[in-house]
N, CA and C atoms as a LAMMPS dump frame, in Angstrom:
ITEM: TIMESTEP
0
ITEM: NUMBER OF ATOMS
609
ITEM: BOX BOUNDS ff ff ff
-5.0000000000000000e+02 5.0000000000000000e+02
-5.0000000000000000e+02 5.0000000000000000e+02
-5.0000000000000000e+02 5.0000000000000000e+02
ITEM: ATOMS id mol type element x y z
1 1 1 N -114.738 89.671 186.71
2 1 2 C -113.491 89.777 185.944
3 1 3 C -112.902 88.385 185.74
4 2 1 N -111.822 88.131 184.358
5 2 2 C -112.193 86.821 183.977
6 2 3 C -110.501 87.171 183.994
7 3 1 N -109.594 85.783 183.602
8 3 2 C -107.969 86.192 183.82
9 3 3 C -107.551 84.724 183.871
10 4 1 N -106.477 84.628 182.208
11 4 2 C -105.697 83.726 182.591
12 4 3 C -104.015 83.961 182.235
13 5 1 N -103.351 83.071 183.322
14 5 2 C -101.971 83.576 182.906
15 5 3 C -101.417 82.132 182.342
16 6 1 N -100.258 81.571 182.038
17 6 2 C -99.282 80.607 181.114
18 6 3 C -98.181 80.643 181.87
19 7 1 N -97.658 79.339 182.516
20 7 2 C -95.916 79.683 183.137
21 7 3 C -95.349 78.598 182.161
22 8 1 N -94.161 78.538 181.767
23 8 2 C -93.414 77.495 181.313
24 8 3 C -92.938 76.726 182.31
25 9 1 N -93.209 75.151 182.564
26 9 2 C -92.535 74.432 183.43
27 9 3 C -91.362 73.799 182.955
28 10 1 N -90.495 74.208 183.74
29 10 2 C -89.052 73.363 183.008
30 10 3 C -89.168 71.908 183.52
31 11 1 N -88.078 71.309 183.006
32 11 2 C -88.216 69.488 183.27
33 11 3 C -87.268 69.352 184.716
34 12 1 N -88.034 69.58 185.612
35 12 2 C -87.751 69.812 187.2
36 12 3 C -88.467 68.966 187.838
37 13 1 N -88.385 67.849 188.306
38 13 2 C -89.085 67.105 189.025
39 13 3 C -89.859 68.288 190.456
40 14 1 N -88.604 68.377 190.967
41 14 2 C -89.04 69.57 192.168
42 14 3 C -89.721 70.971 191.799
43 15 1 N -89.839 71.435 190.756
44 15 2 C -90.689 72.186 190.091
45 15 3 C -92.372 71.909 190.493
46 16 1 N -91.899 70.871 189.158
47 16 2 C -93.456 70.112 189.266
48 16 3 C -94.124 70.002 190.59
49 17 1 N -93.757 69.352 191.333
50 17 2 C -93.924 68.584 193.029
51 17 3 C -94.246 69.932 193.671
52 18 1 N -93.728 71.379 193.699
53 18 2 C -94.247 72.304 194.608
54 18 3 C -95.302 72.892 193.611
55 19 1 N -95.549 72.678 192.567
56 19 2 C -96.583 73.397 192.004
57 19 3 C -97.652 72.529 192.129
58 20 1 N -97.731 71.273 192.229
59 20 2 C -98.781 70.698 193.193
60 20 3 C -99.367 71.001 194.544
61 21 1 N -97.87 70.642 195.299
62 21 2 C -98.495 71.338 196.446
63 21 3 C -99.019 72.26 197.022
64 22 1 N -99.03 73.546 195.583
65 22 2 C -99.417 74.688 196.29
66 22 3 C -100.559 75.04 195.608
67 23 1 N -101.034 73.657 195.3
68 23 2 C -103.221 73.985 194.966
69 23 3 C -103.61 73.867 196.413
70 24 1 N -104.08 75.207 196.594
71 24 2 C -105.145 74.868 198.118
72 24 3 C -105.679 73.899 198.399
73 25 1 N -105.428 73.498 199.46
74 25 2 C -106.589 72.337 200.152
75 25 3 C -107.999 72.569 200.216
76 26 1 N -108.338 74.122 199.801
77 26 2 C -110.156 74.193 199.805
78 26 3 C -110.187 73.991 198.372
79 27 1 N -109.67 73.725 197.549
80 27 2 C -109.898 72.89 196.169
81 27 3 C -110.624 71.843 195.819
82 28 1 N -111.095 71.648 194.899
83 28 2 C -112.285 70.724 195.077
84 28 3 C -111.296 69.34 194.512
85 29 1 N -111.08 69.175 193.556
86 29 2 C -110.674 68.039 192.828
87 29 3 C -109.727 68.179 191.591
88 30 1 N -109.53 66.88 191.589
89 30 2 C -108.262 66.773 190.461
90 30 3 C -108.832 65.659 188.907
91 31 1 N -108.385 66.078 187.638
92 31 2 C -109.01 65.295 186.814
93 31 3 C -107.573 64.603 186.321
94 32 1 N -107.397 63.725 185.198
95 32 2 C -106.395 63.778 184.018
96 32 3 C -105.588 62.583 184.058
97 33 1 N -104.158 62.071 183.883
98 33 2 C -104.023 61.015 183.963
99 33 3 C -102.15 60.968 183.66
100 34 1 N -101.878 60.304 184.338
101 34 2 C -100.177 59.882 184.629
102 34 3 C -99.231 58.584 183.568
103 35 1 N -98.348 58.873 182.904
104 35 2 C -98.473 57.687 182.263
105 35 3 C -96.863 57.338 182.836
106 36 1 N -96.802 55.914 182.988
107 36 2 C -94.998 55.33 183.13
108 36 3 C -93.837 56.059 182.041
109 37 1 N -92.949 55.807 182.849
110 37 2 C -91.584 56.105 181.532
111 37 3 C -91.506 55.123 180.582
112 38 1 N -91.258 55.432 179.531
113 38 2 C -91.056 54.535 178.615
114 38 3 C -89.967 53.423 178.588
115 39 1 N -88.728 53.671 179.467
116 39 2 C -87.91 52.406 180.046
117 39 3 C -88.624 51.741 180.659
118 40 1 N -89.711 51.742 181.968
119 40 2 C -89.773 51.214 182.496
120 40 3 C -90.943 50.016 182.228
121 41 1 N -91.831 50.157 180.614
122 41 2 C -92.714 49.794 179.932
123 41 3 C -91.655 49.18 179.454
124 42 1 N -90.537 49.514 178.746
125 42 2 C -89.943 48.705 178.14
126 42 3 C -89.086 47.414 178.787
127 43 1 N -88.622 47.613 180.014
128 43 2 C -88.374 46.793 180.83
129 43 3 C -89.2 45.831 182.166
130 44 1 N -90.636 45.807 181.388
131 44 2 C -90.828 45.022 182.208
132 44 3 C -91.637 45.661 183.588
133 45 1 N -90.792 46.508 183.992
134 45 2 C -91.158 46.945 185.618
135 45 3 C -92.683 48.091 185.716
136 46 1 N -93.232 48.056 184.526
137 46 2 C -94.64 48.974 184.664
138 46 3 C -95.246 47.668 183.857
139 47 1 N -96.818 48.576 183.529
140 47 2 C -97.221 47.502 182.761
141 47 3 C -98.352 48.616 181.602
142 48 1 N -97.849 48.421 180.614
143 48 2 C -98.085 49.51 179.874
144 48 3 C -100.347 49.383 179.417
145 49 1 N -100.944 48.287 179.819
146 49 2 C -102.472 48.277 179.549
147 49 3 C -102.854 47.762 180.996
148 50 1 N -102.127 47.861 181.771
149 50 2 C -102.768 48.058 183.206
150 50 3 C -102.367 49.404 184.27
151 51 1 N -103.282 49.698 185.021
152 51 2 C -103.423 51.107 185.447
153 51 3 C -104.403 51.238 187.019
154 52 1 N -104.215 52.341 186.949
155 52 2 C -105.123 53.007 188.813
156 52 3 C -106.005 53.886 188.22
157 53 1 N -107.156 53.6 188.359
158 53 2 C -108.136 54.682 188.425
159 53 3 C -108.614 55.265 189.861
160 54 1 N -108.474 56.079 189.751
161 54 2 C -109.131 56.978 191.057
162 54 3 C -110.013 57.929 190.906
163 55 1 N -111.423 57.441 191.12
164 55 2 C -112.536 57.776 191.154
165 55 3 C -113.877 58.478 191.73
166 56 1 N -114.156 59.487 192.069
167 56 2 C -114.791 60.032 192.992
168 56 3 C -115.975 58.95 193.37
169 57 1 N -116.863 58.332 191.913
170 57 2 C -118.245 57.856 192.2
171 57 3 C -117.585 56.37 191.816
172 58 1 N -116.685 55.767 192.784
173 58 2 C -116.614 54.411 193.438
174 58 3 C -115.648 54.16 194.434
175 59 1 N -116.519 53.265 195.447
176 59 2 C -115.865 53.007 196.386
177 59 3 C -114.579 52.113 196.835
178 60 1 N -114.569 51.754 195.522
179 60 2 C -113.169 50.821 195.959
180 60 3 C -111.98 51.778 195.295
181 61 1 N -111.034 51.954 195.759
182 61 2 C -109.57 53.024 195.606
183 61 3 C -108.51 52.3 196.138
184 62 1 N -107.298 52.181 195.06
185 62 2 C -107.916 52.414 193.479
186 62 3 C -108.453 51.275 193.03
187 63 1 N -108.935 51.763 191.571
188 63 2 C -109.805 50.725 191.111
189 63 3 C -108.224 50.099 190.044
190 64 1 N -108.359 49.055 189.833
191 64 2 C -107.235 48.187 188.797
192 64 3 C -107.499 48.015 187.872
193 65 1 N -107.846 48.763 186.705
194 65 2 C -108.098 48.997 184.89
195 65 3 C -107.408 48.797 183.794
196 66 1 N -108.211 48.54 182.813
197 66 2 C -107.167 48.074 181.514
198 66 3 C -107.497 49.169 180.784
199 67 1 N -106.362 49.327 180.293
200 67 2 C -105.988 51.106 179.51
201 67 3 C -106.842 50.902 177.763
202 68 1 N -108.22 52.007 177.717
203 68 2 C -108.847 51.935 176.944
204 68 3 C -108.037 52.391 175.616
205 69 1 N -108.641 51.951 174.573
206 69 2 C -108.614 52.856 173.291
207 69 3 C -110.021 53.353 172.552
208 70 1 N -109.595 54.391 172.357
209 70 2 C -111.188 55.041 172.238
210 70 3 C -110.796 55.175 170.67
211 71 1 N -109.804 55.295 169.817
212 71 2 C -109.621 55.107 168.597
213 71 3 C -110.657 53.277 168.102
214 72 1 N -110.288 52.538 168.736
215 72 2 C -110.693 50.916 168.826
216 72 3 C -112.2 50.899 169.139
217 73 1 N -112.35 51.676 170.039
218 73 2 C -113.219 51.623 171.338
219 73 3 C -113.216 50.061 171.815
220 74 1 N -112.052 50.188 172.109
221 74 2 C -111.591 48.857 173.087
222 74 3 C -110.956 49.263 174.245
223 75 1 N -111.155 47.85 175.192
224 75 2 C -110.71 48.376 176.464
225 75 3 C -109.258 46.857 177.042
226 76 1 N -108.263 46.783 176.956
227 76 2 C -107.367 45.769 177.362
228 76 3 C -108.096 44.773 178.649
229 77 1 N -107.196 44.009 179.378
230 77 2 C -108.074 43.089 180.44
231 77 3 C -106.769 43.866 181.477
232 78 1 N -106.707 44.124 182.161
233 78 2 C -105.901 44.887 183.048
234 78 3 C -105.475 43.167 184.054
235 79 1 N -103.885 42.963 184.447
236 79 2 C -103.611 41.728 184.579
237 79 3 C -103.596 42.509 186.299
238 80 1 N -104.234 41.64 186.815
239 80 2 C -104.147 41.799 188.396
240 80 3 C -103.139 41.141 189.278
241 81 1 N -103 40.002 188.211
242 81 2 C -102.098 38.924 189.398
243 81 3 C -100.074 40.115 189.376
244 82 1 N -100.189 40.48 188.17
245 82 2 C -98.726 41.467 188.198
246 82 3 C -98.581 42.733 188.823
247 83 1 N -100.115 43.24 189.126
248 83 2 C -100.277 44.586 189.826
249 83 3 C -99.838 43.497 191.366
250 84 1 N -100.616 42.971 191.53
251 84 2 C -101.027 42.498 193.175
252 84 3 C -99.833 41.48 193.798
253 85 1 N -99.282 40.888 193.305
254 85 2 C -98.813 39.348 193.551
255 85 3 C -96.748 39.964 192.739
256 86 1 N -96.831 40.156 191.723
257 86 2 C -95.692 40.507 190.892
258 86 3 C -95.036 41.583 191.652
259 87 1 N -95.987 42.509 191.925
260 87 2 C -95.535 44.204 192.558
261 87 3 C -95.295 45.229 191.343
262 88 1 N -95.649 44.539 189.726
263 88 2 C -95.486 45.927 188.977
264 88 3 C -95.926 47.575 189.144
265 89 1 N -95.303 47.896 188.59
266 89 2 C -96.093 49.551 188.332
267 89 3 C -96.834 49.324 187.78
268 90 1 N -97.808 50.42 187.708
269 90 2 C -99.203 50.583 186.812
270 90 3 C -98.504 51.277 185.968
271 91 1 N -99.214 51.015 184.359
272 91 2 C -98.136 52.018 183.005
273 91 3 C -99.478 53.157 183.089
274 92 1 N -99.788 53.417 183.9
275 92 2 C -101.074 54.887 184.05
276 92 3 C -101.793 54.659 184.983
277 93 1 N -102.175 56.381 185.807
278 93 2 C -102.806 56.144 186.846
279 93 3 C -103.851 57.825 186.549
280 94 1 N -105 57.387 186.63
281 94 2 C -106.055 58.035 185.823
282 94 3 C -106.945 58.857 187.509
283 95 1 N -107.379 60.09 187.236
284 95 2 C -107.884 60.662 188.322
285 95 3 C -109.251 61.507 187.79
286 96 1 N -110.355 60.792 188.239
287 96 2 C -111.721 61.565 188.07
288 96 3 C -112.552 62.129 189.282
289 97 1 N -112.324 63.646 189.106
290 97 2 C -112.775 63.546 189.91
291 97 3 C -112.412 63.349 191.758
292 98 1 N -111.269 63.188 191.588
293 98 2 C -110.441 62.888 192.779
294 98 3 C -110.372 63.607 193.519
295 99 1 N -110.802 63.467 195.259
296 99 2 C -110.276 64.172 195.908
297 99 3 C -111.752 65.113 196.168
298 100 1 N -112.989 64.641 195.283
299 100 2 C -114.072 65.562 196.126
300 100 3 C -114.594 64.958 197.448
301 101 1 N -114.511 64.061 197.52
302 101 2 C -115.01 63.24 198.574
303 101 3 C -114.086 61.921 198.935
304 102 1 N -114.166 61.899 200.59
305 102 2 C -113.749 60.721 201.317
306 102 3 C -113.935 60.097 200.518
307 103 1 N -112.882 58.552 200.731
308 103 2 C -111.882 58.545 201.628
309 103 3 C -110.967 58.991 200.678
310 104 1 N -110.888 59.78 199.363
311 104 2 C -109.754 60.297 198.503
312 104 3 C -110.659 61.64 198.548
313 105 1 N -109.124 62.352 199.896
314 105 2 C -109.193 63.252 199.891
315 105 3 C -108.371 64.154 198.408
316 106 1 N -108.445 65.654 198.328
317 106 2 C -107.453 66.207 197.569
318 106 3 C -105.852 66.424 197.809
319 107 1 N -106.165 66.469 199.511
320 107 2 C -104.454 66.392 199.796
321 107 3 C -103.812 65.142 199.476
322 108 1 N -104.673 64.202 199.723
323 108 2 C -104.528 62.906 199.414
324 108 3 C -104.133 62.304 197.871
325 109 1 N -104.684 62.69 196.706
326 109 2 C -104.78 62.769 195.663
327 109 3 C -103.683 63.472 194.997
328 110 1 N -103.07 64.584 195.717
329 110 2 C -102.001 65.584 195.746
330 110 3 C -100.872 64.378 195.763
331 111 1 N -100.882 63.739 197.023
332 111 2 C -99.618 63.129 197.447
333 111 3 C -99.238 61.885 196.501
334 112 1 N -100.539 61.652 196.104
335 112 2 C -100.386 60.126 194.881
336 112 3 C -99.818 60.769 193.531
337 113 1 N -100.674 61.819 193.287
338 113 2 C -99.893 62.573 191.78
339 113 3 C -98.124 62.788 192.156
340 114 1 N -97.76 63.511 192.853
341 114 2 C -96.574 63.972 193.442
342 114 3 C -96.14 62.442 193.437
343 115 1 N -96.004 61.481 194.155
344 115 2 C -95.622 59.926 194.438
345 115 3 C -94.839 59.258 192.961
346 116 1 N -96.02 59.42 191.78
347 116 2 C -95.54 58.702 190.731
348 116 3 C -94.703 60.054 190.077
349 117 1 N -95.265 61.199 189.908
350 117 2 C -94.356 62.44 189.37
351 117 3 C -92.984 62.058 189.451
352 118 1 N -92.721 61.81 191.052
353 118 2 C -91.118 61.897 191.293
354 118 3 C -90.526 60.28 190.757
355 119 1 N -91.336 59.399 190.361
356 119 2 C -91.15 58.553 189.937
357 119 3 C -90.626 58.299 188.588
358 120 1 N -91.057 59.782 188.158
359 120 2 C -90.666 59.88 186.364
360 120 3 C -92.016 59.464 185.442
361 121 1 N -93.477 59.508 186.136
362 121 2 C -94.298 59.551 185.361
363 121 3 C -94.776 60.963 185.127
364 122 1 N -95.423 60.715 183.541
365 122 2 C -95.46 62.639 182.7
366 122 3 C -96.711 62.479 182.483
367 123 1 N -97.549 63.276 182.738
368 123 2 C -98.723 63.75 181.624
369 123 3 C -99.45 65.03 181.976
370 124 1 N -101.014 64.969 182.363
371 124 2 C -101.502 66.203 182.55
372 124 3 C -102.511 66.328 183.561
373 125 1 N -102.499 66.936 184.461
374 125 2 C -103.34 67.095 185.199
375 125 3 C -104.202 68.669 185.347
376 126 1 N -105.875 68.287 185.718
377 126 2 C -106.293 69.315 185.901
378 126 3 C -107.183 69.454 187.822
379 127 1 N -106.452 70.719 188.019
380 127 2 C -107.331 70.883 189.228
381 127 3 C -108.334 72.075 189.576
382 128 1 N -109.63 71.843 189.957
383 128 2 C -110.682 72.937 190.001
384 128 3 C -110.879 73.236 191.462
385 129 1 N -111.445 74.803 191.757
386 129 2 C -112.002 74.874 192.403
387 129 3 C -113.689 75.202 192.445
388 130 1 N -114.032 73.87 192.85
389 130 2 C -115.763 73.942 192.934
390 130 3 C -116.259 73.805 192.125
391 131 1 N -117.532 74.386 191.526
392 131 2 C -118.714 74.542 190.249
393 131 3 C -119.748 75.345 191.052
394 132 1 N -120.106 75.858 189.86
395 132 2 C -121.237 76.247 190.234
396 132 3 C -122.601 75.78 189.977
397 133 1 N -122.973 75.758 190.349
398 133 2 C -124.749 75.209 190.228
399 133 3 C -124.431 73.7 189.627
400 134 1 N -123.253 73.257 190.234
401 134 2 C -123.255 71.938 189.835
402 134 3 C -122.896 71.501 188.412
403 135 1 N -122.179 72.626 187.844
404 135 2 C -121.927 72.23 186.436
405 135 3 C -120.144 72.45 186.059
406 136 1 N -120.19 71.064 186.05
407 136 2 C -118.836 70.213 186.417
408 136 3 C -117.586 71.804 185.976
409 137 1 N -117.547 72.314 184.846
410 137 2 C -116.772 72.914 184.215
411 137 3 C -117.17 74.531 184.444
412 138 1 N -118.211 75.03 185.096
413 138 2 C -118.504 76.164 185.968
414 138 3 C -117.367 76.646 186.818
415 139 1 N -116.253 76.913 186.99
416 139 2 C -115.343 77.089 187.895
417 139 3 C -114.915 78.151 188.275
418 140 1 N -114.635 78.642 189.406
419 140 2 C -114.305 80.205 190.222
420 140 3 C -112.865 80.034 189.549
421 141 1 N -112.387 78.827 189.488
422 141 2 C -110.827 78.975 189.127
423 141 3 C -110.252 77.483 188.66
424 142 1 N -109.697 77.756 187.764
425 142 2 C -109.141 76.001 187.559
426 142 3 C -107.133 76.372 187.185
427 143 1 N -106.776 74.974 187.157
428 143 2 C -104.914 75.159 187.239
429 143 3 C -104.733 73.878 186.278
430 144 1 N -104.51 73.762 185.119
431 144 2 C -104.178 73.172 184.107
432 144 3 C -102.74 72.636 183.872
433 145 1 N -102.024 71.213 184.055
434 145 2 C -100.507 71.404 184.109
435 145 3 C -100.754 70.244 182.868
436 146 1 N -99.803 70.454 182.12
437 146 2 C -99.104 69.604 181.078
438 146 3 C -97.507 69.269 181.814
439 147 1 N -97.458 68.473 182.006
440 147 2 C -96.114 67.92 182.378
441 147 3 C -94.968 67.679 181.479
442 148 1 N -95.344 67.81 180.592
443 148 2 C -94.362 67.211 179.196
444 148 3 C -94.673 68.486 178.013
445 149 1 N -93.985 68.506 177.156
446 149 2 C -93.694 68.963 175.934
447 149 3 C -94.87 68.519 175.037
448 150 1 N -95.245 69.218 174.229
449 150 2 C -96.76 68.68 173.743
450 150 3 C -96.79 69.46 172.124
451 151 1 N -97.698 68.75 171.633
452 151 2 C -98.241 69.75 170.084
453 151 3 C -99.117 69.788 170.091
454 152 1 N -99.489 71.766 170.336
455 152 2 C -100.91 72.599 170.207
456 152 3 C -101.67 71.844 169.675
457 153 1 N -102.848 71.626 169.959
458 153 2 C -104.153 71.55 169.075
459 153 3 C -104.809 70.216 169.595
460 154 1 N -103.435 69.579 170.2
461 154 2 C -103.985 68.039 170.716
462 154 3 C -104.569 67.791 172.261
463 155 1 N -104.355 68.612 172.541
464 155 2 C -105.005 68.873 174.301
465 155 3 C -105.058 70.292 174.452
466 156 1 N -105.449 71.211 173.943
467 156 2 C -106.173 72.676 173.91
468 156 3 C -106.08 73.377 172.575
469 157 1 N -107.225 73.218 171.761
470 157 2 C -107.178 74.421 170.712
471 157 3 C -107.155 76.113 170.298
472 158 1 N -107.132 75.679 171.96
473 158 2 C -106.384 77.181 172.063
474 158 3 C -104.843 78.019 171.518
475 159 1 N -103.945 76.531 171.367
476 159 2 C -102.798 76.852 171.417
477 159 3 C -102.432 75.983 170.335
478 160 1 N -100.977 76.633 169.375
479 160 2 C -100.747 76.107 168.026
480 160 3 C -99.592 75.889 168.141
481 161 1 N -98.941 74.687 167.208
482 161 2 C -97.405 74.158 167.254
483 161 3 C -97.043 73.543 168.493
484 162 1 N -95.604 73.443 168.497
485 162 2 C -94.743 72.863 169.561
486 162 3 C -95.247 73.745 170.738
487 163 1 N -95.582 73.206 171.943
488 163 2 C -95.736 73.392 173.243
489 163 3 C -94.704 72.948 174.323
490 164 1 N -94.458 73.853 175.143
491 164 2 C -93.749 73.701 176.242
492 164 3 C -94.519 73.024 177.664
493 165 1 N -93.771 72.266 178.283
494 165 2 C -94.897 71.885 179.709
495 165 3 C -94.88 72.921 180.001
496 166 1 N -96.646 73.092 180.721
497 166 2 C -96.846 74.46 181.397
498 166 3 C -98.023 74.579 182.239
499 167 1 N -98.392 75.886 182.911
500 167 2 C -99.409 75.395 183.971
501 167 3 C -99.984 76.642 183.624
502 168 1 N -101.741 76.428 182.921
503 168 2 C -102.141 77.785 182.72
504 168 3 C -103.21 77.598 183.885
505 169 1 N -103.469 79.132 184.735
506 169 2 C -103.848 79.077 185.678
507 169 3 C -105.121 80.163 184.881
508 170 1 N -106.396 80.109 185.249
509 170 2 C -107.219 80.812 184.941
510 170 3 C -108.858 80.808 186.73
511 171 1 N -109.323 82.199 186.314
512 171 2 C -110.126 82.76 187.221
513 171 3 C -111.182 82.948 186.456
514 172 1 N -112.692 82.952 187.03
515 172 2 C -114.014 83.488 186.287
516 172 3 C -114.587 84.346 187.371
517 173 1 N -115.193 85.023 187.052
518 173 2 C -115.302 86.342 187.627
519 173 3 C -117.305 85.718 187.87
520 174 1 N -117.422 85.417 186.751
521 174 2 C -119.466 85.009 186.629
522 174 3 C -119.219 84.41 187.861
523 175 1 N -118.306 82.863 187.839
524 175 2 C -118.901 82.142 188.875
525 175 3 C -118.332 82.453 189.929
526 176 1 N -117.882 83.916 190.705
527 176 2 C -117.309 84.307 191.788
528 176 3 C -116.257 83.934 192.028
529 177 1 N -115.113 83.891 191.121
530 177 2 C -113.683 83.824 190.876
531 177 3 C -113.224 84.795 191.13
532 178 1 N -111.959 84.746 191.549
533 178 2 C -111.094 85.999 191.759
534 178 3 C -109.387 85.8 191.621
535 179 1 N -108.952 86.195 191.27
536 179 2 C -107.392 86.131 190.729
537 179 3 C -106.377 85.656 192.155
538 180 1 N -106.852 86.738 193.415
539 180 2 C -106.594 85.478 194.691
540 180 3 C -106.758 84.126 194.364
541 181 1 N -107.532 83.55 194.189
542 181 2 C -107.759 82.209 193.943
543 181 3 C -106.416 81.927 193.387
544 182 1 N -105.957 81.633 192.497
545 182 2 C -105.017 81.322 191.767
546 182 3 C -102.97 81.32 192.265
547 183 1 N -103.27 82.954 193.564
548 183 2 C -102.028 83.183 194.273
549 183 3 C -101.347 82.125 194.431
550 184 1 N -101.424 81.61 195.477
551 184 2 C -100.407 80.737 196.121
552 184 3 C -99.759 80.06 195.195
553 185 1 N -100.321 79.547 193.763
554 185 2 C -99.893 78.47 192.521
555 185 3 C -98.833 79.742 191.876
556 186 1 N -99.477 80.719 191.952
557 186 2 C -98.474 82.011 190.906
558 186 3 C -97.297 82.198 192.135
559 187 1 N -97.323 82.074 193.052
560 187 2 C -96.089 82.576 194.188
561 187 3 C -94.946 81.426 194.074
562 188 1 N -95.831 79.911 193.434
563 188 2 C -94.63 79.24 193.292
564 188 3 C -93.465 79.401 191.911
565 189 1 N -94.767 79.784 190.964
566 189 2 C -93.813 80.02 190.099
567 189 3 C -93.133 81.149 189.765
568 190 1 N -93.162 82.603 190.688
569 190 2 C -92.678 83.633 190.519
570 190 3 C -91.117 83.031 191.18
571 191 1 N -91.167 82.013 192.427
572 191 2 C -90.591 81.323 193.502
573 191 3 C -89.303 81.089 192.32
574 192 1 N -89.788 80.405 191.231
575 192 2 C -88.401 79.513 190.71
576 192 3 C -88.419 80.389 189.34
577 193 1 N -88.727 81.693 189.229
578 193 2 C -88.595 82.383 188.108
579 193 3 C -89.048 81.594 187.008
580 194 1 N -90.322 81.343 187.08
581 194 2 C -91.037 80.516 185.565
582 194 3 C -90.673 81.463 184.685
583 195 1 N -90.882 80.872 183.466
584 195 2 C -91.038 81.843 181.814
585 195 3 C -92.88 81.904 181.843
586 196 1 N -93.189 83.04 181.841
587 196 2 C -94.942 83.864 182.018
588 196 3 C -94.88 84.028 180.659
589 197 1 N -95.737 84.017 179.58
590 197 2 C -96.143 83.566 178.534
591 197 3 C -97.416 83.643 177.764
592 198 1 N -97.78 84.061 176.399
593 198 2 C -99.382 84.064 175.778
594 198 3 C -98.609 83.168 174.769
595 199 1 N -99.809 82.331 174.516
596 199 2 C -99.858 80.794 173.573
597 199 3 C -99.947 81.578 172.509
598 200 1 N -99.443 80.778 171.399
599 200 2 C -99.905 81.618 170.076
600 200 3 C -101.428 80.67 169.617
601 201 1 N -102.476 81.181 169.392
602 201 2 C -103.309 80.645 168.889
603 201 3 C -103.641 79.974 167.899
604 202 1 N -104.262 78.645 167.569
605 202 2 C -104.857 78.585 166.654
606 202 3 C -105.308 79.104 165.038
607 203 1 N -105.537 78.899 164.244
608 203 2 C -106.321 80.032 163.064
609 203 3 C -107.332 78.737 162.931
């Protein structure tokens, strides 16, 4: 049996922050990517083409990156001496993969997303549990959050027009999914009375 539900996240810092915390720790990993506030790009105190990657397949964490454009297919020079020496923010902090393996654990990975969240950084994160037969997107269950306000079509074509932040939680039944899976994330948002929701689709 296959099952997905839609919550509306309101613009709740503390929202956000327990609906993190309440992805199980037998979760495998986290994908997606965090970006600065736009004051703080504008003032100086982030740095809008330097960033954190956090990477399952490398050992140095985090890694210190210059924020690609795949429109360009260019990649910036990411300034180290302002990350390291200055003390800026990173203007994005990028997660692949995070959290399947030492020494970035998922609770771990949890606490860094949550860290800049309450910081006032927005974007989207995705967290899975497992694969099957090793095929990355095989999942018993995955938890999808958009942090921000969005327009359908640009990060799921599933969904059309103005978008609300939201956390669609979905189960697969093939790869031994089960709608348990998903509880504890639905208990938070029954917790703060989310808005439960079907996207309008596509044509």
């Amino acid at each position: 049996m296959n099952g997905q539900l839609f919550f509306e996240i309101p613009n709740n810092q503390e929202v956000m922050a327990k609906l993190i915390e309440a992805i199980p720790s037998t979760w495998s990993w986290v994908d997606g990517c965090l970006f600065a506030p736009e004051q703080f790009i504008k003032s100086g105190s982030a740095l809008e083409n330097t960033g954190f990657a956090i990477q399952r397949f490398h050992s140095i964490h985090p890694t210190i990156i210059g924020r690609h454009d795949r429109k360009k297919g260019t990649t910036d020079k990411p300034d180290f001496f302002a990350i390291m020496v200055e003390q800026k923010l990173p203007g994005f902090v990028s997660f692949d993969e995070s959290g399947y393996e030492a020494p970035i654990t998922l609770d771990l990975a949890k606490r860094i997303a949550i860290g800049f969240l309450l910081k006032g950084y927005r974007g989207h994160l995705s967290f899975y549990k497992d694969c099957y037969r090793n095929s990355k997107y095989d999942n018993p269950a995955r938890c999808g959050m958009i942090l921000e306000s969005w327009k359908g079509g640009s990060l799921d074509n599933t969904e059309a027009g103005k978008q609300p932040a939201r956390v669609k939680l979905e189960w697969e039944g093939r790869y031994y999914g089960k709608k348990e899976d998903i509880e504890p994330i639905v208990a938070v948002c029954r917790s703060f009375n989310l808005r439960e929701y079907k996207p309008v689709p596509t044509r």
